[in-house]
C-alpha positions as CSV (number, residue, x, y, z in Angstrom):
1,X,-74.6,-73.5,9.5
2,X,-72.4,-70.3,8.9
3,X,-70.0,-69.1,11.0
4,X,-67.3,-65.8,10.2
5,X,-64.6,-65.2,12.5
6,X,-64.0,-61.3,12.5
7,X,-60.2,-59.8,12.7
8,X,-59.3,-56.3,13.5
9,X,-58.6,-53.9,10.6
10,X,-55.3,-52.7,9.8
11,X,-55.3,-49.8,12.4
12,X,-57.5,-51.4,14.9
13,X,-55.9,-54.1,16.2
14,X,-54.0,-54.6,19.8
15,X,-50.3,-53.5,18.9
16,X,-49.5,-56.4,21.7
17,X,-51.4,-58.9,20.5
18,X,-51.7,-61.0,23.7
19,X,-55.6,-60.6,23.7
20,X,-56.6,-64.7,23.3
21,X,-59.8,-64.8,21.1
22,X,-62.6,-66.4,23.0
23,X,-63.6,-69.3,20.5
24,X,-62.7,-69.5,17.5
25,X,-65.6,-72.2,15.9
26,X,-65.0,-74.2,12.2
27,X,-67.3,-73.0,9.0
28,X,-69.6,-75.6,9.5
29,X,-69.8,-75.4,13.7
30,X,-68.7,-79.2,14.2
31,X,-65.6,-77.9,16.6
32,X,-64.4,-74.9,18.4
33,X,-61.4,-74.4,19.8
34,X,-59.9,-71.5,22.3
35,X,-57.4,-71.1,24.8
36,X,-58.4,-72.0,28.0
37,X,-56.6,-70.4,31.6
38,X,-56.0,-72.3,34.1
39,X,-54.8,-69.6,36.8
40,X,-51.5,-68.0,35.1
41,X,-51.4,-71.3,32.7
42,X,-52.8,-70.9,29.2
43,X,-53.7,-74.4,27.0
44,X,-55.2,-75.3,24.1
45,X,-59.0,-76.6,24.3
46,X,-61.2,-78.3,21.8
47,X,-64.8,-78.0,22.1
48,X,-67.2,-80.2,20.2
49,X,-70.4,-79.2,19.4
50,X,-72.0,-81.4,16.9
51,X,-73.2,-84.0,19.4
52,X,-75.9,-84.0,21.6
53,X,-74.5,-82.7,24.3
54,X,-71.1,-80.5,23.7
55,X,-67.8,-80.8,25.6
56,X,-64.3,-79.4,25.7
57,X,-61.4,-81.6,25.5
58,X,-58.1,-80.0,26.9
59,X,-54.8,-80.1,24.8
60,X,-51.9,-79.0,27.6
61,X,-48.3,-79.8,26.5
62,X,-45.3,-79.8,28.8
63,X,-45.4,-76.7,28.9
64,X,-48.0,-73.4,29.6
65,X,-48.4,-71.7,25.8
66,X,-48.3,-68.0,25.6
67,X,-51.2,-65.3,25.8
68,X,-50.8,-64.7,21.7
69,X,-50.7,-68.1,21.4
70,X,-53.8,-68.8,18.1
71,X,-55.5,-72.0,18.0
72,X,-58.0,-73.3,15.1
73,X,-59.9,-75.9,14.9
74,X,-59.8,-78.3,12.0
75,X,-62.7,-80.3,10.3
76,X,-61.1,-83.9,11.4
77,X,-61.5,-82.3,15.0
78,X,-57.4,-81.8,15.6
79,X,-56.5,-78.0,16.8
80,X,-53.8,-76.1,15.0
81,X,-51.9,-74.5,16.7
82,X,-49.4,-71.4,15.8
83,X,-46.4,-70.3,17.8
84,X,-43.9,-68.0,18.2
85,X,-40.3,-69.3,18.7
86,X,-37.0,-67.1,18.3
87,X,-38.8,-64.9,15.8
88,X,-39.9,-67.8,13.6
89,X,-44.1,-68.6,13.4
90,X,-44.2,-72.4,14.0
91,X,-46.9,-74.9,13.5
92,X,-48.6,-78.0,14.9
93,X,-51.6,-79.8,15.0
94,X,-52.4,-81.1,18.3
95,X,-54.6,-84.6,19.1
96,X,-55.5,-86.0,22.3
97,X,-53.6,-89.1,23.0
98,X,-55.8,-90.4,25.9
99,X,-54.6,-89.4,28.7
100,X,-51.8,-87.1,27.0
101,X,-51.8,-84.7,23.7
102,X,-50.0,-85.7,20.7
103,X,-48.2,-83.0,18.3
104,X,-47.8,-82.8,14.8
105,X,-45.3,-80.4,13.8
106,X,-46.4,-78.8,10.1
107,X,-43.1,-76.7,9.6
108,X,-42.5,-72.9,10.2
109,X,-43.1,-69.0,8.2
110,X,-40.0,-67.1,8.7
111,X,-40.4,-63.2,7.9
112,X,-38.0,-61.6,6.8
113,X,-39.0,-57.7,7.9
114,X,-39.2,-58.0,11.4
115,X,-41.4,-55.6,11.6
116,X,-44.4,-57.8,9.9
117,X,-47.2,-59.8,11.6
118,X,-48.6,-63.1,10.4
119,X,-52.1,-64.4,12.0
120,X,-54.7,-67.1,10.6
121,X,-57.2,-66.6,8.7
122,X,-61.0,-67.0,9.5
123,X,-61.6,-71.3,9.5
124,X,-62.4,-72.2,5.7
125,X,-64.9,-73.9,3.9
126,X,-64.4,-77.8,4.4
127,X,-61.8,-77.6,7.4
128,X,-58.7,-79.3,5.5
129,X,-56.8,-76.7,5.2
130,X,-55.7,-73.7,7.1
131,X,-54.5,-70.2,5.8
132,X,-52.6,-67.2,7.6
133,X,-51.8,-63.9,6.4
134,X,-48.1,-61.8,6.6
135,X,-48.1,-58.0,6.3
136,X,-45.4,-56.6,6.0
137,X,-44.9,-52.8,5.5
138,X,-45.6,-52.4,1.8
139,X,-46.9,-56.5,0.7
140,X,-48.9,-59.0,1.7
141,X,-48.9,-62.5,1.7
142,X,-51.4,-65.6,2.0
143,X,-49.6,-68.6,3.0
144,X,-51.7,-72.1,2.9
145,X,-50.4,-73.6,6.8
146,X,-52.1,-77.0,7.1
147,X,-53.3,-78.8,4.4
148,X,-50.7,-78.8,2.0
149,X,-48.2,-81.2,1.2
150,X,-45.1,-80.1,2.0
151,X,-45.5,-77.8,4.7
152,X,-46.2,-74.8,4.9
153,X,-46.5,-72.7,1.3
154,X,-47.2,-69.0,0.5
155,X,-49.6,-68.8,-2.3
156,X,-50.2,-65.2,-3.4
157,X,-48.8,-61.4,-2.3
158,X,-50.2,-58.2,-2.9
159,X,-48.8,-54.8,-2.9
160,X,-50.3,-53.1,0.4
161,X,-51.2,-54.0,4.2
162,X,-54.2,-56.3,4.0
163,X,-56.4,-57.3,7.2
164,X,-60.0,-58.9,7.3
165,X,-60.8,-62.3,5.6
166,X,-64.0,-63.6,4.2
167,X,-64.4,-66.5,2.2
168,X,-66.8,-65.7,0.0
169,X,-67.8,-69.3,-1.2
170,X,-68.1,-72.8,0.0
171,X,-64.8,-74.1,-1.4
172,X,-62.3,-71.9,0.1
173,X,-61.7,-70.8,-3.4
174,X,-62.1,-66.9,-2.9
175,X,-60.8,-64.8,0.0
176,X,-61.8,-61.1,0.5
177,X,-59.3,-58.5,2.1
178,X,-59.2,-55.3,2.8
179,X,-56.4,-53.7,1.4
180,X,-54.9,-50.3,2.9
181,X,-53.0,-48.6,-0.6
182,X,-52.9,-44.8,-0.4
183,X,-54.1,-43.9,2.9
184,X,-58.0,-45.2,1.8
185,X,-59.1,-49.3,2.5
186,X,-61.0,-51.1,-0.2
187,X,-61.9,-54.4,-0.2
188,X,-60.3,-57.1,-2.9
189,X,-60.8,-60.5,-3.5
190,X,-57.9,-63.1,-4.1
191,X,-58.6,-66.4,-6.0
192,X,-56.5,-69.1,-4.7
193,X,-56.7,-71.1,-7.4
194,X,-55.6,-69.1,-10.0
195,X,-51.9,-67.7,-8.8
196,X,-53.7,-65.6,-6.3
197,X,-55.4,-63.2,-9.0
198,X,-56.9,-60.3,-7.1
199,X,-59.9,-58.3,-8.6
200,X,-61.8,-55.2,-7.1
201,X,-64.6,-56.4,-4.5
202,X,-65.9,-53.3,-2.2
203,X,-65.6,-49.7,-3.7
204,X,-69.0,-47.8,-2.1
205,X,-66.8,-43.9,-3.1
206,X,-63.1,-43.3,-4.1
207,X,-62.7,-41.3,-0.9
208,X,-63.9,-43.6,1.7
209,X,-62.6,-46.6,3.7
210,X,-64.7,-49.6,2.8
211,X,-64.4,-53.2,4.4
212,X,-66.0,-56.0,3.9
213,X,-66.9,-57.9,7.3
214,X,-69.3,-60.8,6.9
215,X,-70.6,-63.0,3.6
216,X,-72.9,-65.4,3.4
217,X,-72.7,-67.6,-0.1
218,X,-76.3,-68.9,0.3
219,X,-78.0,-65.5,-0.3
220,X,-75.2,-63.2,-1.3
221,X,-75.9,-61.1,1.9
222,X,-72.8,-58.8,2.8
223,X,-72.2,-56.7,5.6
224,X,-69.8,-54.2,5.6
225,X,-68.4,-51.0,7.5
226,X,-67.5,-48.0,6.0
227,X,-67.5,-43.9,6.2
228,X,-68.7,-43.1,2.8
229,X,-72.0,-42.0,4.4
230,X,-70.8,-40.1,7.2
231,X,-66.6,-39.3,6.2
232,X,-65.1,-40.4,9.5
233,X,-67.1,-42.4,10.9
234,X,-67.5,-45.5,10.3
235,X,-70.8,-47.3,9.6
236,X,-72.5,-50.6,9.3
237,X,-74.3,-51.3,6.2
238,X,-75.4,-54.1,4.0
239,X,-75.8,-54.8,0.1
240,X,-76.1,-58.1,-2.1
241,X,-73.2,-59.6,-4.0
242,X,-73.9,-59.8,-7.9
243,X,-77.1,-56.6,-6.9
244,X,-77.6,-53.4,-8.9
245,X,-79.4,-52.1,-5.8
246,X,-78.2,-49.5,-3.3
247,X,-75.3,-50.4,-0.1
248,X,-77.6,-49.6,2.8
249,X,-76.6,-47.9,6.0
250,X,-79.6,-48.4,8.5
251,X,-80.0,-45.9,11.5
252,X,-80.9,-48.8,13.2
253,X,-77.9,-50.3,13.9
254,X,-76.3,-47.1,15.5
255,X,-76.7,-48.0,19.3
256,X,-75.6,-44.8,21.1
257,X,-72.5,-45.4,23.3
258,X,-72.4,-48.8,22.2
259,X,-70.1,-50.4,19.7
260,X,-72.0,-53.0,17.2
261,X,-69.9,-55.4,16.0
262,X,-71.9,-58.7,13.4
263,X,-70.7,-61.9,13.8
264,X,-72.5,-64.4,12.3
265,X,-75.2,-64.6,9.3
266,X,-78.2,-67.3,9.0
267,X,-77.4,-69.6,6.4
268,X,-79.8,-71.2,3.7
269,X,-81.8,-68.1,2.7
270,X,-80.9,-68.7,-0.8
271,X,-82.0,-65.7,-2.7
272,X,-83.8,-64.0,-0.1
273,X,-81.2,-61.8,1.7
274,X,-83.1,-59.2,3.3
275,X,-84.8,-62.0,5.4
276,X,-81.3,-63.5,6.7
277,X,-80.6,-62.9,10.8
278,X,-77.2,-61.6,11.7
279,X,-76.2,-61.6,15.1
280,X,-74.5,-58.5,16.6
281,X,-72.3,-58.3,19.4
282,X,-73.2,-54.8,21.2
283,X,-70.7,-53.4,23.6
284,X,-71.9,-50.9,25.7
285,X,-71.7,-49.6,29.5
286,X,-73.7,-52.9,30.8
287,X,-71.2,-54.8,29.6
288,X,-71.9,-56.9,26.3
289,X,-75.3,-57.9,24.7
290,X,-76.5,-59.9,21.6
291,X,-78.4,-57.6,18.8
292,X,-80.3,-59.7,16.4
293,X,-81.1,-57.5,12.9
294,X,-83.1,-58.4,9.7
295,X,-82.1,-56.4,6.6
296,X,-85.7,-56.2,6.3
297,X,-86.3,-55.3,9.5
298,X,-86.0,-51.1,10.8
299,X,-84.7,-52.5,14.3
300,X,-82.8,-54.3,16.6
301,X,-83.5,-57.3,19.1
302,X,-81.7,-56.8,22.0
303,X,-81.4,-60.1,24.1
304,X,-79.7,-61.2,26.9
305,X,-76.4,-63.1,26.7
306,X,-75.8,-66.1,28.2
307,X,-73.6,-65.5,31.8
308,X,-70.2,-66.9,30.5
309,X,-70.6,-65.8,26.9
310,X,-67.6,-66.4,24.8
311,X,-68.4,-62.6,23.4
312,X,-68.5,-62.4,19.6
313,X,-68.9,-66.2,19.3
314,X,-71.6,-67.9,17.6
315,X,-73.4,-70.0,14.9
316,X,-76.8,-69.9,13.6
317,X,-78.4,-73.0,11.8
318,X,-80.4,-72.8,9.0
319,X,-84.3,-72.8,10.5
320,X,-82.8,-69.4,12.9
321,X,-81.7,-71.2,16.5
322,X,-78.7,-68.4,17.7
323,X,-76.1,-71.1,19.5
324,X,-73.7,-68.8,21.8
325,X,-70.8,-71.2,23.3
326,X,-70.0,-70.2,27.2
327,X,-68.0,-71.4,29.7
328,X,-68.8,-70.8,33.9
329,X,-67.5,-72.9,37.0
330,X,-70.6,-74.7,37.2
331,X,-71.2,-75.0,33.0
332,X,-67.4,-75.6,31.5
333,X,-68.8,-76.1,28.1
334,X,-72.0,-75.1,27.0
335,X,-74.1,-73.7,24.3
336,X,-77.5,-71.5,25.0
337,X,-79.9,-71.9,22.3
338,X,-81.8,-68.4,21.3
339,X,-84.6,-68.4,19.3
340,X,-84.9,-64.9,18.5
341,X,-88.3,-63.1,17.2
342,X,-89.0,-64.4,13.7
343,X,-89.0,-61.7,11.0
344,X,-93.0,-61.2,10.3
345,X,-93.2,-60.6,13.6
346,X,-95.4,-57.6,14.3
347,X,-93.5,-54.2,16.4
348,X,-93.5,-53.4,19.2
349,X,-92.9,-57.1,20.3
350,X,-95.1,-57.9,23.4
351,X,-92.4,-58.7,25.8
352,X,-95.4,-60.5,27.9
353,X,-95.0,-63.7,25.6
354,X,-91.3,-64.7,25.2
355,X,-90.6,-67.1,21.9
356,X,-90.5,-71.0,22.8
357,X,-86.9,-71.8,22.9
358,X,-85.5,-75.1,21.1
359,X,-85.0,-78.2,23.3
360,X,-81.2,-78.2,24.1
361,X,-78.9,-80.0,26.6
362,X,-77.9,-76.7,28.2
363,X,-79.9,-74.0,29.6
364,X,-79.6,-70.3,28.6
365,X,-78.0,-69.0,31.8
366,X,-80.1,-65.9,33.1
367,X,-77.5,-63.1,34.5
368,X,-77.8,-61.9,38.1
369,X,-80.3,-59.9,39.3
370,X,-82.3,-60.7,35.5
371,X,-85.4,-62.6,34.8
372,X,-87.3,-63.8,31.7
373,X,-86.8,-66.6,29.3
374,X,-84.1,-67.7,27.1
375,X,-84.3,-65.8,23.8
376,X,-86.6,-62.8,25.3
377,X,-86.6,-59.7,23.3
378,X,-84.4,-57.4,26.4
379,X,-83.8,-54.1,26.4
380,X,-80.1,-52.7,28.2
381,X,-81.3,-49.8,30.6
382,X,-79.9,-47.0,30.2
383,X,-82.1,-48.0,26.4
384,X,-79.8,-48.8,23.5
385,X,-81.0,-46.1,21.4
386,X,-81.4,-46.7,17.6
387,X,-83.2,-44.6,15.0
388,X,-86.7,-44.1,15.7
389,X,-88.8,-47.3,13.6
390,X,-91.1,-45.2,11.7
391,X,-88.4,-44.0,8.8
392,X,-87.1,-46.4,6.5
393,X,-83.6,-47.7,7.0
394,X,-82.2,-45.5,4.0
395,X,-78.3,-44.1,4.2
396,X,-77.8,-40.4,5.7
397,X,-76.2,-39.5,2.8
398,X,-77.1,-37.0,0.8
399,X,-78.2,-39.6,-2.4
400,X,-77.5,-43.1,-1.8
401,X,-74.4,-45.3,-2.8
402,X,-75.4,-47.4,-5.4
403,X,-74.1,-51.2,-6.2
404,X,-73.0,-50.8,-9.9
405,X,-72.7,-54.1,-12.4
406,X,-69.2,-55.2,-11.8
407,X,-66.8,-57.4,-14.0
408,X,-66.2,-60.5,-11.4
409,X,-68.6,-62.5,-12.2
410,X,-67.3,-62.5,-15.7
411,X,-64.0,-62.5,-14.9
412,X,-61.6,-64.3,-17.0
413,X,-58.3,-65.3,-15.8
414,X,-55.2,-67.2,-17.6
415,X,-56.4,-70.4,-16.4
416,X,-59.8,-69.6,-14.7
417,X,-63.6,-68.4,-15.5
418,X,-65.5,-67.0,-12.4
419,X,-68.4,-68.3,-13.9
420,X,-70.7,-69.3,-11.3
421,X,-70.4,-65.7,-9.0
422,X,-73.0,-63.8,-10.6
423,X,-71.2,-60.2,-10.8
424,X,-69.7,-59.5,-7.9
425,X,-67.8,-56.1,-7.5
426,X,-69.7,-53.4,-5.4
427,X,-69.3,-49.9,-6.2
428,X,-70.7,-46.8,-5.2
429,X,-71.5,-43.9,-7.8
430,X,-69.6,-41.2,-7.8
């Protein structure tokens, strides 16, 4: 299964930070973890999802944790958790203890600019280890959080104000930023195993602001965001890691009034990208929806979430099942099961024969006032408008930004060859 937890870009994210994510799941979907209200209380809550029926697991201490308060879930099922005490970014891993919640304290990051912000990083490959990032005004820095051996340990820093964070293989060897140096964002990788060496990753035009915000290993499937096609605005495209062929911006994925926002690619495609699914979480004036998109594909399936959605939460397995974690009153801790059009399938879809959903424990909750089946191909009214289907999905650029053979994949270090990443850097031509 692949899961990718997406974080605000430098510039986009809540100045407060108080905003709890919804779920936060681990790389492989075994566990979730979130933080859970109960009235003006916040606590920690560990979902597991790799049984046959999934359930949540509350983790209160003495006392109620704060709204900025991030939780992760480990591989072992324990939740780390990270605080914020006098100024210094504590943390824990926290186990039930039957009826009670035991506490593992890791140690603490102290910064010493107050100004900078440290977060975690996206769950990584393998769930032993944990990774946050520091920005500070002019550096970065990775620290490795849980998982180490003695406590918590900064492992690499790099000149500029970083945000994002893909892994970009199955080890947790090779994290992608995006890296804010002279007023433009391009994005970098960092190898963690080599001193933190940093290399060129995303570089679609020298003038444009380029981030990187899903990877899948299997394929080599990227999707990114960036204005080179349209300077100021940003836009969703796609390319292939290690590809000489074009980044692609598809009309498609324009919704008017809506913002479209990937969350999760289909795993085990290996060496067929353009047939992977990504999931798309559309925001529009309905309220939120899940897109599913094909790079193959000139448009988007709109389908229903699940009443309770955990928005911008989910996990595909490898034969294409959606799994969107929600909570209600009546269903605390569930999981809808989508199975969304497969990709030969031909348009218009005829919405008379809904797709057979997989058998699952929990039920795809219908909203109010809906009907239809779990998984139905929906359309939000006012119509989510994308391009018409009859063009192909080329850029709206003038001539189209080109991926160019790039030096990663041959990349030698001091102490490391990059062997086994087939070229990696993405370029655009100029």
């Amino acid at each position: 299964m692949t899961v990718c937890a997406i974080e605000p870009s430098a510039g986009h994210e809540d100045e407060d930070g108080t905003t709890p994510a919804g779920c936060t799941l681990t790389a492989d979907g075994a566990y979730g973890a979130r933080l859970a209200s109960a009235g003006d209380s916040w606590f920690p809550e560990r979902w597991t999802l790799d049984g046959p029926e999934p359930y949540a697991v509350p983790l209160p201490r003495n006392q109620p944790e704060e709204p900025g308060t991030e939780v992760q879930p480990m591989g072992d099922g324990r939740v780390l958790i990270h605080r914020v005490v006098a100024g210094r970014h504590t943390f824990s891993l926290l186990y039930p203890t039957g009826p009670g919640t035991g506490e593992l304290p890791l140690g603490a990051v102290e910064c010493p600019d107050e100004s900078a912000r440290l977060r975690l990083l996206p769950p990584a490959p393998g769930g032993e280890r944990a990774y946050a990032l520091a920005v500070g005004p002019r550096t970065t820095s990775v620290w490795l959080v849980a998982g180490g051996a003695f406590g918590p340990e900064r492992l690499a820093e790099l000149p500029g104000r970083c945000s994002g964070g893909v892994w970009l293989d199955g080890t947790g060897r090779l994290l992608a930023l995006d890296r804010e140096t002279g007023g433009r964002t391009k994005t970098v990788v960092v190898d963690l195993e080599c001193g933190g060496e940093v290399s060129p990753l995303l570089q679609i035009a020298a003038d444009s602001d380029d981030r990187l915000l899903l990877a899948d290993h299997d394929s080599g499937l990227l999707i990114v965001r960036s204005d080179a096609p349209s300077p100021g605005q940003d836009r969703l495209g796609w390319g292939v890691l290690g590809s000489t062929l074009p980044v692609r911006f598809p009309e498609c994925l324009r919704v008017r009034d809506c913002s479209v926002t990937p969350f999760a690619i289909q795993p085990g495609q290996v060496l067929t990208p353009e047939s992977c699914a990504v999931a798309l979480r559309v925001d529009g004036p309905r309220g939120s929806w899940v897109g599913v998109w094909r790079p193959a594909e000139r448009r988007v399936h709109h389908l229903r979430a699940p009443e309770g959605w955990l928005a911008g939460t989910g996990l595909w397995t490898p034969e294409g099942v959606l799994r969107l974690p929600y909570a209600t009153e009546a269903v605390p801790c569930g999981v809808a099961w989508v199975s969304p059009p497969p990709a030969a399938e031909p348009e218009p879809q005829p919405q008379s024969e809904p797709q057979p959903q997989p058998q699952s424990a929990d039920t795809f909750p219908e909203p109010p006032g809906e009907s239809g089946e779990s998984g139905e191909p929906w359309e939000p009214e006012p119509p989510a408008s994308s391009a018409p289907s009859g063009p192909p999905s080329t850029p709206s650029a003038p001539r189209p930004v080109p991926l160019q053979e790039a030096p990663l994949g041959r990349l030698v270090t001091n102490q490391c060859r990059l062997a086994w990443l087939p070229g990696s850097e993405v370029r655009g031509a100029g």
